[in-house]
N, C-alpha and C positions, 0 to 999 in steps of 0.2 A: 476326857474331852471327846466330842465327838462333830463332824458333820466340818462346816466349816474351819471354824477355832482347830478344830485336827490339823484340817490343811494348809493353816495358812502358818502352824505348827512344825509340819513338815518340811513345808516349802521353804521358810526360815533357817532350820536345821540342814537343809540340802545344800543351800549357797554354803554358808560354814562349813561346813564337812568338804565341800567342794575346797575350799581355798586352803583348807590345811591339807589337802590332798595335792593341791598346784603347788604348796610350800614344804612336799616333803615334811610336812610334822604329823604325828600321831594325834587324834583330838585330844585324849583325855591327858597330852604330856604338853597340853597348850598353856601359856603361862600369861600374866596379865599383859605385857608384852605384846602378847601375839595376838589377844583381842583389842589390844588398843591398834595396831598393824590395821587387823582385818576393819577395823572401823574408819581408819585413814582411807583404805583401799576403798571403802565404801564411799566416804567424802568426796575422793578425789573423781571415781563414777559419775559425780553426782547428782547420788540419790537424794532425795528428799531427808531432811534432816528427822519425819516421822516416821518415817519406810526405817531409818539409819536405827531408828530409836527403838520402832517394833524390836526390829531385831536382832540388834542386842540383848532387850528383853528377854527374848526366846533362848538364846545362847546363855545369857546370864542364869535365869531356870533352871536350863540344864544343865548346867554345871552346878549347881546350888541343890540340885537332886541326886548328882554324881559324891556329891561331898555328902550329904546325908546319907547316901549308901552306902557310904563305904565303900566307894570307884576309888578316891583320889582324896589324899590327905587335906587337903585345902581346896577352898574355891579361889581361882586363880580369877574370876570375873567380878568380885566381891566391890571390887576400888575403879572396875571400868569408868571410864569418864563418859557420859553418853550428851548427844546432841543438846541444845537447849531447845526444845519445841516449841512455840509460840501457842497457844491457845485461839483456835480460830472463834471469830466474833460472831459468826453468824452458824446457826446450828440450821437452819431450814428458809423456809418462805416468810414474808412477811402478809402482813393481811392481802396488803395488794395481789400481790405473786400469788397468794393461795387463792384469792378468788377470779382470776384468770386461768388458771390449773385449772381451776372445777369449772367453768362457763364453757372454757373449752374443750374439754371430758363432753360436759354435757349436749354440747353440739355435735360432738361425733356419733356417740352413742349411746344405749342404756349400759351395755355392760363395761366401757370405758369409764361411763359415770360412776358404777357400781364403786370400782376400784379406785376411784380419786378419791371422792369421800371417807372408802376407808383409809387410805394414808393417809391424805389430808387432814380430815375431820377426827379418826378416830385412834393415828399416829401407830397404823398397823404397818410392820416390814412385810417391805414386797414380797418374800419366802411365805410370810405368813395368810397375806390375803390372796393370796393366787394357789394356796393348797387350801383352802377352803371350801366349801360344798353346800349345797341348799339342807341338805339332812344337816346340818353344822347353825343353821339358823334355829331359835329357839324363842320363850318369854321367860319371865324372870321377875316377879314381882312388880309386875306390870310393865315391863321393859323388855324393850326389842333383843333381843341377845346372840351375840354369836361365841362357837367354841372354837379356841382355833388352840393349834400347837407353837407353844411360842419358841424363844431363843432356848436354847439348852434340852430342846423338843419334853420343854416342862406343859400340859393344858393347860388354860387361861378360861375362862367365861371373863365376853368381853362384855359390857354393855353398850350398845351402840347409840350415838347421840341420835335426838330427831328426823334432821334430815338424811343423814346415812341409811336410818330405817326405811323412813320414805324410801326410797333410790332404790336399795335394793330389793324394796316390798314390790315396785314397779319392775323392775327389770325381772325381779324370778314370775309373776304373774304374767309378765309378754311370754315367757316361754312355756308355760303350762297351759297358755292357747294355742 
């Protein structure tokens, strides 16, 4: 794992190791018990029942990697009961939403616009379109293209829809005058 997913890895693993350090217990002599405990503790905070859910996740893992290794005879996290998380219904914008996003991009500026359409239009993460570069624009079989580093800092060639191209063929051309 690297980059974020590390972090948010870490940061998981820290609360827990934190609370079997506030409870006097050793991590890897934690028994299912003591993760159902730590997940009340969590409830009773309350945390969001996906925050709750992450991270047990995380701890479930790692204890399910301790057991493959050959740490700890058993995984004690195997039978954890974990939150029930509802499925959120809305994943983004709706047409409307998205075409106010981009109108109002496009009245601030070119390179505010540049950047709406690619989230918007071309469903690029903000990591991704914001380490991007004019040397990173390209063609492609008669298409506008760009390279970018995606999630897992796997490359991608993306192809960019019409108007994106437009956008940011205007905005790299204002700055090359």
């Amino acid at each position: 794992y690297s980059g974020r997913t590390l972090e948010a890895y870490r940061h998981d693993l820290k609360y827990f190791f934190q609370w079997t350090a506030d409870h006097d217990l050793e991590v890897l002599a934690a028994t299912r018990a003591h993760i159902e405990m730590y997940r009340s503790t969590m409830e009773q905070r309350g945390l969001a029942p996906s925050t709750i859910d992450r991270r047990l996740s995380t701890v479930c893992g790692y204890f399910r990697f301790a057991h493959i290794d050959g740490r700890i005879p058993s995984n004690p996290a195997q039978y954890v009961r974990r939150p029930k998380v509802q499925p959120t219904e809305r994943h983004g914008m709706d047409r409307g939403e998205l075409g106010r996003f981009l109108f109002t991009a496009e009245h601030f500026d070119r390179d505010h616009a540049a950047l709406a359409v690619l989230l918007g239009l071309n469903g690029l993460r903000v990591s991704e379109a914001c380490a991007t570069n004019v040397e990173d624009l390209g063609f492609e079989r008669g298409h506008r293209t760009l390279r970018i580093l995606g999630k897992g800092n796997k490359p991608a060639m993306i192809p960019l829809v019409p108007r994106t191209a437009r956008t940011i063929d205007l905005t790299v051309g204002e700055r090359c005058q």
